[in-house]
Gaussian input, Z-matrix of N, CA and C with variables (Angstrom, degrees):
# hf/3-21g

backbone

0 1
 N
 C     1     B1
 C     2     B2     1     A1
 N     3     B3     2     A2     1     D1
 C     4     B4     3     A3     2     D2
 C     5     B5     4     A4     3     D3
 N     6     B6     5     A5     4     D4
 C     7     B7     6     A6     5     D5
 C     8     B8     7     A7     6     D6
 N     9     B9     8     A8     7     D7
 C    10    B10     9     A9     8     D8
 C    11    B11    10    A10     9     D9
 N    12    B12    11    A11    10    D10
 C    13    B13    12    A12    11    D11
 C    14    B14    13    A13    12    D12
 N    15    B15    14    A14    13    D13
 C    16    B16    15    A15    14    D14
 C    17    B17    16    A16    15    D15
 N    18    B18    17    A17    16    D16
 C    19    B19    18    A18    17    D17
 C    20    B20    19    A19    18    D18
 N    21    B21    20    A20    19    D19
 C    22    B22    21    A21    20    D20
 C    23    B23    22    A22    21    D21
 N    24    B24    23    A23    22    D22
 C    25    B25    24    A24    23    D23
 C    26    B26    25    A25    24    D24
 N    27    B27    26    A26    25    D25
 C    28    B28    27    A27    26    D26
 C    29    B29    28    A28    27    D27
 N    30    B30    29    A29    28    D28
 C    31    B31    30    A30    29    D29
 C    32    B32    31    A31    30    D30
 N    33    B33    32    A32    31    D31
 C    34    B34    33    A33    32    D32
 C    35    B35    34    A34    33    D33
 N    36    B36    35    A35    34    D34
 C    37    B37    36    A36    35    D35
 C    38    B38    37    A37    36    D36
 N    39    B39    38    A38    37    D37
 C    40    B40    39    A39    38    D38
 C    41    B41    40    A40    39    D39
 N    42    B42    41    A41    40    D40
 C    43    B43    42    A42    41    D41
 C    44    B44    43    A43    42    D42
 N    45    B45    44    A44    43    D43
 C    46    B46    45    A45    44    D44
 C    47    B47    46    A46    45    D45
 N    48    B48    47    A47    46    D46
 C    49    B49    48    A48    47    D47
 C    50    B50    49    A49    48    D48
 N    51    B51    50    A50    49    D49
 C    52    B52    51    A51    50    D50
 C    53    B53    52    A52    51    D51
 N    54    B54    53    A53    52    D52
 C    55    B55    54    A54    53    D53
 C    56    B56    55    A55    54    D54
 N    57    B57    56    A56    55    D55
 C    58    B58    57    A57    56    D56
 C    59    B59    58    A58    57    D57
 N    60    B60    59    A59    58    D58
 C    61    B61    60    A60    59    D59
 C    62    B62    61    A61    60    D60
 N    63    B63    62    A62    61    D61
 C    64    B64    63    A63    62    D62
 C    65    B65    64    A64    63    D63
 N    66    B66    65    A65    64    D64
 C    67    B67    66    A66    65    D65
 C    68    B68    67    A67    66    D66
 N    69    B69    68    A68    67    D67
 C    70    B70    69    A69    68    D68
 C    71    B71    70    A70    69    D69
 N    72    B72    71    A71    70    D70
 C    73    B73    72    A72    71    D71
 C    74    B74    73    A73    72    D72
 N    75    B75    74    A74    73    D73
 C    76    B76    75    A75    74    D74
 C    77    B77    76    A76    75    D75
 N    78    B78    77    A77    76    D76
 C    79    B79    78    A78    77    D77
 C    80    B80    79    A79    78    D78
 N    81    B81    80    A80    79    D79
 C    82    B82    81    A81    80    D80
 C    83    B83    82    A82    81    D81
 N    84    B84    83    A83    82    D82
 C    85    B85    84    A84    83    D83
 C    86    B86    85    A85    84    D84
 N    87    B87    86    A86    85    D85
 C    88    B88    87    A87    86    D86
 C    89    B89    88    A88    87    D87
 N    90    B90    89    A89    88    D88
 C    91    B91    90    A90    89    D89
 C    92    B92    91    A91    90    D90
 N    93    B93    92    A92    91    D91
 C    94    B94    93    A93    92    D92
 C    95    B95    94    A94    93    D93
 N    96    B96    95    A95    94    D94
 C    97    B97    96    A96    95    D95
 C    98    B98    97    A97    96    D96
 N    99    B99    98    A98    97    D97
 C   100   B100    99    A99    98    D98
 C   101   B101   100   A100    99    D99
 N   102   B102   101   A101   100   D100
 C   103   B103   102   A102   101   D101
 C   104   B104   103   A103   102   D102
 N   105   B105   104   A104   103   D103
 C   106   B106   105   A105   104   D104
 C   107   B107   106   A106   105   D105
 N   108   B108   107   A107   106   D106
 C   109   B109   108   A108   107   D107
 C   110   B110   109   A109   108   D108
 N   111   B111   110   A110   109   D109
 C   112   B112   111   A111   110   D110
 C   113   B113   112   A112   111   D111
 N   114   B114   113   A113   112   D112
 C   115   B115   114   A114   113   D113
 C   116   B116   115   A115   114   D114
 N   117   B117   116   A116   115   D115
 C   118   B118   117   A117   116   D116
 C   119   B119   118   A118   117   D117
 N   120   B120   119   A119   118   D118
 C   121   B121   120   A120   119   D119
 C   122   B122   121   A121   120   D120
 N   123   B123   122   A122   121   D121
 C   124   B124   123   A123   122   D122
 C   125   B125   124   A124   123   D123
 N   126   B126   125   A125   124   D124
 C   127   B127   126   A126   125   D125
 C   128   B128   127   A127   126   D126
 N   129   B129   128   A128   127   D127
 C   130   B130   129   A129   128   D128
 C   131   B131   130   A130   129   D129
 N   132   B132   131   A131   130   D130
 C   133   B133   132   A132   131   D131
 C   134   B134   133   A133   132   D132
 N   135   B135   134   A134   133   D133
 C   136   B136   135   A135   134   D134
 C   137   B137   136   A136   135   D135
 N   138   B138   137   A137   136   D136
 C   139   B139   138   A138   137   D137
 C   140   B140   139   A139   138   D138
 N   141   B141   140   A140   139   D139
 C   142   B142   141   A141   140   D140
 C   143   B143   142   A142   141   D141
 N   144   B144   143   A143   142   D142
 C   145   B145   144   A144   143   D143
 C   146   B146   145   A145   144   D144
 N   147   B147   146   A146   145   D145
 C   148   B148   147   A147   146   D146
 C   149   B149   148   A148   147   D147
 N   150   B150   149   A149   148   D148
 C   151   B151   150   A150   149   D149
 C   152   B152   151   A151   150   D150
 N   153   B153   152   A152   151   D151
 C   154   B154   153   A153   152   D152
 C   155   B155   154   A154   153   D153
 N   156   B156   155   A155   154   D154
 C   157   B157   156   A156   155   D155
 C   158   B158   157   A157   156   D156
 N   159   B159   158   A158   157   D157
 C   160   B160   159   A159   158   D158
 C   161   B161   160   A160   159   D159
 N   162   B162   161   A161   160   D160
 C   163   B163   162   A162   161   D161
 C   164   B164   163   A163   162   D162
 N   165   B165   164   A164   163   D163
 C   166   B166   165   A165   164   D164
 C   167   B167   166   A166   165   D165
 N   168   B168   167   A167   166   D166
 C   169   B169   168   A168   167   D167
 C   170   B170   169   A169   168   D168
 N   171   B171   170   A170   169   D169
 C   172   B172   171   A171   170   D170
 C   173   B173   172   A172   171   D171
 N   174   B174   173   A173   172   D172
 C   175   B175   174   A174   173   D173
 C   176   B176   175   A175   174   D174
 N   177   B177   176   A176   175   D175
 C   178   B178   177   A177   176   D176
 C   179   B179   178   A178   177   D177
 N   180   B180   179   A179   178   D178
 C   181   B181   180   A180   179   D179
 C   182   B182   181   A181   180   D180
 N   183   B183   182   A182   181   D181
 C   184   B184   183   A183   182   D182
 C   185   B185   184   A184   183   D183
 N   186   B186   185   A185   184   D184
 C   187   B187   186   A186   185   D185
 C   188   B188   187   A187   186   D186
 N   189   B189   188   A188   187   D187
 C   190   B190   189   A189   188   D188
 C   191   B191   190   A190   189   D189
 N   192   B192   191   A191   190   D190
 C   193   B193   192   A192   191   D191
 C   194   B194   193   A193   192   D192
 N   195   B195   194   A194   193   D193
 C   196   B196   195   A195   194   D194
 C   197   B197   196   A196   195   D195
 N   198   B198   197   A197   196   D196
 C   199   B199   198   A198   197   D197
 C   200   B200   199   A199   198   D198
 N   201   B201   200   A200   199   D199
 C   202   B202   201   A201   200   D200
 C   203   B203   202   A202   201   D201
 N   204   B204   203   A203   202   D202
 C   205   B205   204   A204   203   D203
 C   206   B206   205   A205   204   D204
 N   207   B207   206   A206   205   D205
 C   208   B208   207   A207   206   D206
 C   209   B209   208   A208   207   D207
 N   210   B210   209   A209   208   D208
 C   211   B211   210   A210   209   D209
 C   212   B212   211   A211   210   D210
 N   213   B213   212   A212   211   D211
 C   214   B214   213   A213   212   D212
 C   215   B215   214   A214   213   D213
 N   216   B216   215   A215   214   D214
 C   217   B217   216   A216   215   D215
 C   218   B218   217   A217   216   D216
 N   219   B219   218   A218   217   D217
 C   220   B220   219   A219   218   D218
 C   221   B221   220   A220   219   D219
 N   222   B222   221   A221   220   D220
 C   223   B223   222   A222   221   D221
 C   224   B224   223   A223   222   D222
 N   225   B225   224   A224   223   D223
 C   226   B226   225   A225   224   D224
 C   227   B227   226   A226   225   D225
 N   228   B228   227   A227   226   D226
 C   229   B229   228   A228   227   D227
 C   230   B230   229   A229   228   D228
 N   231   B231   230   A230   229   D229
 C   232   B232   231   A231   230   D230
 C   233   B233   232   A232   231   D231
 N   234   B234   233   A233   232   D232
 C   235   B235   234   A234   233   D233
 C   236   B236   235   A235   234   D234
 N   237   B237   236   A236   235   D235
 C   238   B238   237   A237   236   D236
 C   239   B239   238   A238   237   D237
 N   240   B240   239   A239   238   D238
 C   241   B241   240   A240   239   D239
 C   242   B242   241   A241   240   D240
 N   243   B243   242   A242   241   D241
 C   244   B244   243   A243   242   D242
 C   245   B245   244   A244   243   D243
 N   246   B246   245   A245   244   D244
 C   247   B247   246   A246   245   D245
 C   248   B248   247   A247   246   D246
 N   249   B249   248   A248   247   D247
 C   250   B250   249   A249   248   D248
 C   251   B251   250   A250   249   D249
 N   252   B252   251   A251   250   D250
 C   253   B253   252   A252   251   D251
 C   254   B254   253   A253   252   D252
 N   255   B255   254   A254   253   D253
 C   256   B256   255   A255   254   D254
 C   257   B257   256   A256   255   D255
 N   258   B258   257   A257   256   D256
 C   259   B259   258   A258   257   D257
 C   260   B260   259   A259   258   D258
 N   261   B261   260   A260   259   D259
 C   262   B262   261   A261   260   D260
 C   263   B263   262   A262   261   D261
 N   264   B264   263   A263   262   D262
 C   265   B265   264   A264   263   D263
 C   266   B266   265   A265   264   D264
 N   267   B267   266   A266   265   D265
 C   268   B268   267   A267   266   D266
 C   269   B269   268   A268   267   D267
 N   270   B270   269   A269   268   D268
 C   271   B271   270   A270   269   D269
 C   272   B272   271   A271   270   D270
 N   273   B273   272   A272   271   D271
 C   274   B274   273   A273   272   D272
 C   275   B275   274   A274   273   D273
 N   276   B276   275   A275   274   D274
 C   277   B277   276   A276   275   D275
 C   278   B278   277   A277   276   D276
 N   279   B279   278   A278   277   D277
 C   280   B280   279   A279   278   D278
 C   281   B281   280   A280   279   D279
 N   282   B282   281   A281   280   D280
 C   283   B283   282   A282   281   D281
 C   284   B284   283   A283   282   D282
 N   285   B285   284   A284   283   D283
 C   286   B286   285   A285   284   D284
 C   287   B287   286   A286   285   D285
 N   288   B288   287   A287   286   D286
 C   289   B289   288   A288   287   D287
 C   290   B290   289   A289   288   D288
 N   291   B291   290   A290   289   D289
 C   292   B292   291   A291   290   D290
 C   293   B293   292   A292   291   D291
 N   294   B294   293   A293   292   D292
 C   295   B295   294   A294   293   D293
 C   296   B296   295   A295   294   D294
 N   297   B297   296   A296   295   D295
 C   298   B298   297   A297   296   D296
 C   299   B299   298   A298   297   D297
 N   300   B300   299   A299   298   D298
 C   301   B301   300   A300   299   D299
 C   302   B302   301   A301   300   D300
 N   303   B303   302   A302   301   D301
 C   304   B304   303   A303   302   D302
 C   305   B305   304   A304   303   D303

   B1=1.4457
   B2=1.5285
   B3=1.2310
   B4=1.7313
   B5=1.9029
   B6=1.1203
   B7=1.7823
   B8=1.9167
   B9=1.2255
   B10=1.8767
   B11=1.3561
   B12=0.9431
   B13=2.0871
   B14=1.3531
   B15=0.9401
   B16=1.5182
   B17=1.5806
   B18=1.6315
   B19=1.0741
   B20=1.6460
   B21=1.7745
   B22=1.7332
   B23=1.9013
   B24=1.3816
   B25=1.3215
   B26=2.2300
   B27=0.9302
   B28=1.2063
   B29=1.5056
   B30=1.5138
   B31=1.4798
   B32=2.3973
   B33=1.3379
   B34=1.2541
   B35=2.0689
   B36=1.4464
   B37=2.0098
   B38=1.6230
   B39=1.4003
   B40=1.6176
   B41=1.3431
   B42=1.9981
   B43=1.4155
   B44=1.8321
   B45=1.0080
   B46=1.8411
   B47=1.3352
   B48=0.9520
   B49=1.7240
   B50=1.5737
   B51=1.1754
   B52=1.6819
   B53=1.8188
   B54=1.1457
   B55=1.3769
   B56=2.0927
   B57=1.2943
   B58=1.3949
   B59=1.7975
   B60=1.2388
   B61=1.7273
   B62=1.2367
   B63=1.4325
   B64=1.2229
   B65=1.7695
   B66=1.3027
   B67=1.1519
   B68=1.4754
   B69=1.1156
   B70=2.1338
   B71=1.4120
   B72=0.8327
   B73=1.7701
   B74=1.8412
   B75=1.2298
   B76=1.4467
   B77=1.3015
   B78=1.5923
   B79=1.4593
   B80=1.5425
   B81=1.3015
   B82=1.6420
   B83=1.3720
   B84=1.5007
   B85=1.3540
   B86=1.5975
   B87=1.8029
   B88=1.7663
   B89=1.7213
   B90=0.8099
   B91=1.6896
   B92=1.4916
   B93=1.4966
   B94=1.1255
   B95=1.6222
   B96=1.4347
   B97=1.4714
   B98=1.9404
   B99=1.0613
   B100=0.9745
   B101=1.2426
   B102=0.9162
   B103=1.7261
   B104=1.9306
   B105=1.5364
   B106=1.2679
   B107=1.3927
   B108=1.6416
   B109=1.2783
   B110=1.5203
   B111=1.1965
   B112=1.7712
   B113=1.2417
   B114=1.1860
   B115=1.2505
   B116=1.5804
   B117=1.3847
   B118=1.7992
   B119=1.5452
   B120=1.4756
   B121=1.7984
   B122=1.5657
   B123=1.8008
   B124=1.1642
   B125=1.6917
   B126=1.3032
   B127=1.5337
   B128=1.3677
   B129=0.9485
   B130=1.9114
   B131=1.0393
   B132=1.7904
   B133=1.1073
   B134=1.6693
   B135=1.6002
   B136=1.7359
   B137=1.7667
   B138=1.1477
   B139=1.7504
   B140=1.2576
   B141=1.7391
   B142=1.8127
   B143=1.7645
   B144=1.0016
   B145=1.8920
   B146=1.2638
   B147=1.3704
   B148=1.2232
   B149=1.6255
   B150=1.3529
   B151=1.4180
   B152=1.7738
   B153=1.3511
   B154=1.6681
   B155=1.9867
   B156=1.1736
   B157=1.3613
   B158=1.5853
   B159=1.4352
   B160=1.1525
   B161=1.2242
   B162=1.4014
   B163=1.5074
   B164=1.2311
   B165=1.6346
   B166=1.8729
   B167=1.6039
   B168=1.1893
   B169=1.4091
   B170=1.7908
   B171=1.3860
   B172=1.5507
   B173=1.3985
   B174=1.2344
   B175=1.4081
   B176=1.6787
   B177=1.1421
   B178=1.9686
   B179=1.2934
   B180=1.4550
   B181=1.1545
   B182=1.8015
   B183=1.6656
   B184=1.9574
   B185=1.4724
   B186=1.0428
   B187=1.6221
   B188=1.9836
   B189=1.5875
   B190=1.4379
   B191=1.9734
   B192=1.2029
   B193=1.6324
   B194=1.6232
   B195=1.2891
   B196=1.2094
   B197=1.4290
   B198=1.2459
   B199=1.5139
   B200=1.6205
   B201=1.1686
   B202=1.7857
   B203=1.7853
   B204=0.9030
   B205=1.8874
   B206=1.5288
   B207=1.5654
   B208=1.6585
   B209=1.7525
   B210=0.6661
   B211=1.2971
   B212=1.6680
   B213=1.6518
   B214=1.4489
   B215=2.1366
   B216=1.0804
   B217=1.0399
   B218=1.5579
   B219=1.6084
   B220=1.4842
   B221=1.3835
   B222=1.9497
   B223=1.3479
   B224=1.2694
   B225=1.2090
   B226=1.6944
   B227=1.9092
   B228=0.8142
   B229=1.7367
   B230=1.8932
   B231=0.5875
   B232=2.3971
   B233=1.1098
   B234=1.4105
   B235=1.6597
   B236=1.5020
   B237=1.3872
   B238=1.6507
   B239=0.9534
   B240=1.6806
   B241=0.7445
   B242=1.4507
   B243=1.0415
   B244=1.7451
   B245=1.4983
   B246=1.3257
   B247=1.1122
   B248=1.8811
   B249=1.3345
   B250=1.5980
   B251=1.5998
   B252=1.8312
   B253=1.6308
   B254=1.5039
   B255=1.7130
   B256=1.0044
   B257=1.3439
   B258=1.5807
   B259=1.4750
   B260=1.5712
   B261=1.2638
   B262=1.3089
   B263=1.2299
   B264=2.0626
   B265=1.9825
   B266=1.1529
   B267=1.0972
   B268=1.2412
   B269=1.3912
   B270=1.4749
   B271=1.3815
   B272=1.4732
   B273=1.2823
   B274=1.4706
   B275=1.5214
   B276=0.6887
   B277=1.4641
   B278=1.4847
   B279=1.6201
   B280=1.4617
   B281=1.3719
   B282=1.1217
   B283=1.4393
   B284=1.4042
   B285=2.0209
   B286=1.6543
   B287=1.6849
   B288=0.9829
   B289=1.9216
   B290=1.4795
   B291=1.3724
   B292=0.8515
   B293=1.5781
   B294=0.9750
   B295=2.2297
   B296=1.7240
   B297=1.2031
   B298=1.6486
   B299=1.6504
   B300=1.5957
   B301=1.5291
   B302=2.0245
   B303=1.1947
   B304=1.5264
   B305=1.0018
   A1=109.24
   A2=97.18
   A3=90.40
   A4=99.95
   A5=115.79
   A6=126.26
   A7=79.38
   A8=86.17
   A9=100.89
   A10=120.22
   A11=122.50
   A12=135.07
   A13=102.48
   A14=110.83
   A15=125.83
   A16=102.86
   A17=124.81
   A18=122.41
   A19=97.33
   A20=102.77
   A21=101.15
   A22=78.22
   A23=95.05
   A24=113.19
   A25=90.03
   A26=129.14
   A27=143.55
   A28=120.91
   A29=107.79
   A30=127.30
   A31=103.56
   A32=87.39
   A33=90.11
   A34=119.73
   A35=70.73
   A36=88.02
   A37=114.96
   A38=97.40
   A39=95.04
   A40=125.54
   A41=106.35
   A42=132.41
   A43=101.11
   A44=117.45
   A45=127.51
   A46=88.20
   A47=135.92
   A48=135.47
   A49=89.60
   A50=132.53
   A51=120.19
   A52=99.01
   A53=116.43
   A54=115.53
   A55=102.60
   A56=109.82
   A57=98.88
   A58=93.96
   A59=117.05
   A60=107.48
   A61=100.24
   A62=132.31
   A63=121.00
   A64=103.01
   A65=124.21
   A66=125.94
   A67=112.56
   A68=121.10
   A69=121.62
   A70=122.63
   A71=120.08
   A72=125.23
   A73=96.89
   A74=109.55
   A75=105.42
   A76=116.59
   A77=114.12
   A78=106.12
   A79=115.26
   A80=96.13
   A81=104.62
   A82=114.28
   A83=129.08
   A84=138.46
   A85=124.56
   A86=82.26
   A87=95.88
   A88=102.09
   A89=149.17
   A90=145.21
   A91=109.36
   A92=126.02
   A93=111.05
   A94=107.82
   A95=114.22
   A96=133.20
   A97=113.36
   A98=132.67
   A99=139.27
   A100=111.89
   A101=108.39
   A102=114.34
   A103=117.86
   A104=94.60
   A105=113.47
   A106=138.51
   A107=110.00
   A108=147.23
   A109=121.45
   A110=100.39
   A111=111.50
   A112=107.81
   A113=125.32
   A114=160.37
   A115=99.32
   A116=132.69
   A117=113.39
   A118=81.81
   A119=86.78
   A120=102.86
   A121=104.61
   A122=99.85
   A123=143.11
   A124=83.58
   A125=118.71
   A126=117.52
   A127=115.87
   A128=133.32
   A129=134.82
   A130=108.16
   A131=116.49
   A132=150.68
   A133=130.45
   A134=101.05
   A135=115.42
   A136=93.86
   A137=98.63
   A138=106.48
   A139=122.16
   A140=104.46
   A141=99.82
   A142=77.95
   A143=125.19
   A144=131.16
   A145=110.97
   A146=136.65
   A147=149.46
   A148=98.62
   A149=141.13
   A150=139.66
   A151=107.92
   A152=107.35
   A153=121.59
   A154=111.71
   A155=104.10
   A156=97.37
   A157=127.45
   A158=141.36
   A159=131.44
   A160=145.17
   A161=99.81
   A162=118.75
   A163=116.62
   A164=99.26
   A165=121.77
   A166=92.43
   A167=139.70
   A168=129.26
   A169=94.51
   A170=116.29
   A171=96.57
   A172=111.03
   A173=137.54
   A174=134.20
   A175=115.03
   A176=106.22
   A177=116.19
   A178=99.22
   A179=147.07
   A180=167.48
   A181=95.58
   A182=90.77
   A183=97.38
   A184=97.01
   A185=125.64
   A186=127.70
   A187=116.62
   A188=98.08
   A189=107.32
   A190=87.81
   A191=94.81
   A192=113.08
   A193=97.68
   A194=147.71
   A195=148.56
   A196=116.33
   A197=125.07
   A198=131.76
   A199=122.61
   A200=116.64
   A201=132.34
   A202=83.90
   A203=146.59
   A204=146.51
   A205=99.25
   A206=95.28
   A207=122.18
   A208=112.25
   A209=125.41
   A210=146.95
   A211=111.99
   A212=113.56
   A213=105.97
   A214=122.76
   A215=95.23
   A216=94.71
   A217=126.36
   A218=109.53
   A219=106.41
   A220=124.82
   A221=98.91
   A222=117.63
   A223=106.35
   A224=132.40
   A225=124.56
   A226=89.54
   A227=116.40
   A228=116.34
   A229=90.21
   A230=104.66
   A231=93.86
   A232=86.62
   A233=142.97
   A234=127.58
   A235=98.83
   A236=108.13
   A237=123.92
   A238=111.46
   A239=125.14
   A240=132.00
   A241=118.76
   A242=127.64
   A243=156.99
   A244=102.67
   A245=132.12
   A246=162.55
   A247=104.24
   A248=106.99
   A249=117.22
   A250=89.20
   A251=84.65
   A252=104.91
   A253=95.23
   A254=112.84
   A255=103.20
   A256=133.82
   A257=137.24
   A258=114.56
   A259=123.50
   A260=127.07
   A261=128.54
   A262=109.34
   A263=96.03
   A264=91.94
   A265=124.58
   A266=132.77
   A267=134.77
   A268=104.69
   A269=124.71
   A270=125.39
   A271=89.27
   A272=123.23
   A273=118.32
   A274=107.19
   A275=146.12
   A276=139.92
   A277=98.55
   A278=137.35
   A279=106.95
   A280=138.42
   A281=111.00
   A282=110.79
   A283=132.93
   A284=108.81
   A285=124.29
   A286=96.70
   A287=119.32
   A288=87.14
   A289=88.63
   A290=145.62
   A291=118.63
   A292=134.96
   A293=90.36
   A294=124.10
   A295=80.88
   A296=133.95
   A297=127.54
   A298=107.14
   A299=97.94
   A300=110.98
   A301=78.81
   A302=128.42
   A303=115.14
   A304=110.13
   D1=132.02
   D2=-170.19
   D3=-102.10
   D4=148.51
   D5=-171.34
   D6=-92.83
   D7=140.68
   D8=167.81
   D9=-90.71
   D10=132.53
   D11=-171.41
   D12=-128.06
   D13=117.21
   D14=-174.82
   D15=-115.86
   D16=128.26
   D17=-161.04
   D18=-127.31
   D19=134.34
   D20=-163.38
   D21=-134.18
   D22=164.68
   D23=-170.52
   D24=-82.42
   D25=-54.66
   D26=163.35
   D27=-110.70
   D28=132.62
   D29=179.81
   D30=-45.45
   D31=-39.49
   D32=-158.98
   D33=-93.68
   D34=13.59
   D35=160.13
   D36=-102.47
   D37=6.34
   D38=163.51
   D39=-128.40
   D40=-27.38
   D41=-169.99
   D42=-36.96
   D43=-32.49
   D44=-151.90
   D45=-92.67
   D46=-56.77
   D47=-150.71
   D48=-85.09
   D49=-60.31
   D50=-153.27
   D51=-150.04
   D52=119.15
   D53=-173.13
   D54=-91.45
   D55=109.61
   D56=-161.25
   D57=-135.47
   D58=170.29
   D59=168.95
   D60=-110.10
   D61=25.73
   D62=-167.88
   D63=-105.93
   D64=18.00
   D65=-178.35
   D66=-99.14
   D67=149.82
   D68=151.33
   D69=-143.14
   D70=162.11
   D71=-178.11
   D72=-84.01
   D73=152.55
   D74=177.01
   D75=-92.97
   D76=1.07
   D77=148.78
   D78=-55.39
   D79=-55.23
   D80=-167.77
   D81=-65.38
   D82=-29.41
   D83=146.54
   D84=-13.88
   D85=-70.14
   D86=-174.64
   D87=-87.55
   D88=-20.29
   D89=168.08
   D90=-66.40
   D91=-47.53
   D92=-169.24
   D93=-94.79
   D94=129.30
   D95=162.36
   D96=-52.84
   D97=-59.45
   D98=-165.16
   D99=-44.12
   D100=-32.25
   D101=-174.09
   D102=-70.81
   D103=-7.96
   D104=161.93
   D105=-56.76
   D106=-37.42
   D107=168.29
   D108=-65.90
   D109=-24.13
   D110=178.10
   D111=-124.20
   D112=169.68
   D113=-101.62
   D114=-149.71
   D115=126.40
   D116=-172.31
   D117=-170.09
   D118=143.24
   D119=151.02
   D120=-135.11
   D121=120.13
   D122=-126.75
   D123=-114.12
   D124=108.48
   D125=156.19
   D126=-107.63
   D127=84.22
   D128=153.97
   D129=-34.24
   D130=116.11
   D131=150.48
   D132=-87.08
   D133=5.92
   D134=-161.72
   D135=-54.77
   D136=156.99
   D137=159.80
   D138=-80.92
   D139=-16.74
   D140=-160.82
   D141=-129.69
   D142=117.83
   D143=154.60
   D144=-99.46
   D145=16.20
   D146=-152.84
   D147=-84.19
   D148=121.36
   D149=-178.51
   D150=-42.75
   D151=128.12
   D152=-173.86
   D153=73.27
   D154=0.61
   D155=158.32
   D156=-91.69
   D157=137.27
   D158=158.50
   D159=23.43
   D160=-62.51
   D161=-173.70
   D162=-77.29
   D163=-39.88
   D164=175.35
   D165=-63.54
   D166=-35.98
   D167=-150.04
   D168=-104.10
   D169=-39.27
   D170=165.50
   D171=-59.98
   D172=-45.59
   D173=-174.41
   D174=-57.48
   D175=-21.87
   D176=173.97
   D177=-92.09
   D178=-56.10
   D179=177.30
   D180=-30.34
   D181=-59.84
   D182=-172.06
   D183=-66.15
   D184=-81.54
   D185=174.40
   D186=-1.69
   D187=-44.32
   D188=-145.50
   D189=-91.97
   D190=-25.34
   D191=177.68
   D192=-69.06
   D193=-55.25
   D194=-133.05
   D195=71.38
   D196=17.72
   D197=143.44
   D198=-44.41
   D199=133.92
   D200=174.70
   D201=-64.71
   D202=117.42
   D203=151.02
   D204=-106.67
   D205=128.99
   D206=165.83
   D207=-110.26
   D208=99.78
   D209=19.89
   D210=-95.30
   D211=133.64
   D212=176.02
   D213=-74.96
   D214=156.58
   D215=178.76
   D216=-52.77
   D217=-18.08
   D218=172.39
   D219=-75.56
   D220=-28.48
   D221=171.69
   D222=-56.89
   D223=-62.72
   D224=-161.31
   D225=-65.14
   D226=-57.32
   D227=-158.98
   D228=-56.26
   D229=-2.96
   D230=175.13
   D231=-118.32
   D232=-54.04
   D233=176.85
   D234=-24.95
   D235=-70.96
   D236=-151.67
   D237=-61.19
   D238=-41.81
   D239=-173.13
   D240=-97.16
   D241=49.64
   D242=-128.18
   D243=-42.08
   D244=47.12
   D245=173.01
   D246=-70.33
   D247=32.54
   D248=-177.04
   D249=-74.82
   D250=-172.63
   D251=-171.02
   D252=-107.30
   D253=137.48
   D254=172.36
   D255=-121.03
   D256=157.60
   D257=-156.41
   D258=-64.60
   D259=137.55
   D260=152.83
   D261=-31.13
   D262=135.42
   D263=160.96
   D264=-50.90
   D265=-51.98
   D266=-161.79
   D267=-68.32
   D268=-39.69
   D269=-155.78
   D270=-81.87
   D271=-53.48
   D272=175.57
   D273=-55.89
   D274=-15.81
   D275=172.50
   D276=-84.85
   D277=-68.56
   D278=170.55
   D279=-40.69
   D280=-30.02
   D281=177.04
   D282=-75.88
   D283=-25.38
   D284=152.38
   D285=-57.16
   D286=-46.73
   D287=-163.47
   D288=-77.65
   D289=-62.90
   D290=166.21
   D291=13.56
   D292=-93.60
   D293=174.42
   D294=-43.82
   D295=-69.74
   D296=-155.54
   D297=-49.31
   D298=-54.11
   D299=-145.21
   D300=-53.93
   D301=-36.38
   D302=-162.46
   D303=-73.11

């Protein structure tokens, strides 16, 4: 059973809504070792996932731990790398007449 770790850029963008111990700052993420030893499914909440920021480095950090991490590091790297899905002709073509008929 994995304990859930929810990672916020500050304690106090969550403190108000739900008082829980299941939160950490991703400073405190990446400084403390211990968290190595246990078992976590790791949801990233960072503001910045941007490659060499924080958030990107708790999300490699969880990975490198054997942590479950939401969002994974492959996920942010196709975000970033805007490697989305893109529409079918056809489907994009229903959806212009679509878009017209309004």
């Amino acid at each position: 059973m994995h304990a859930s770790l929810i990672i916020l850029d500050s304690l106090d963008e969550w403190n108000p809504f739900y008082d829980t111990q299941s939160i950490i700052t991703a400073k405190d993420y990446l400084q403390n070792e211990y968290l190595s030893n246990q078992s976590h499914l790791v949801i990233n909440l960072s503001n910045d996932l941007t490659y060499n920021s924080e958030g990107y480095y708790c999300s490699l950090l969880a990975k490198a731990r054997g942590h479950k991490i939401m969002p994974s590091v492959e996920t942010i790297n196709k975000i970033s790398s805007e490697a989305l899905i893109r529409l079918d002709k056809s489907l994009q073509k229903i959806c212009y007449q679509h878009i017209k008929k309004k």
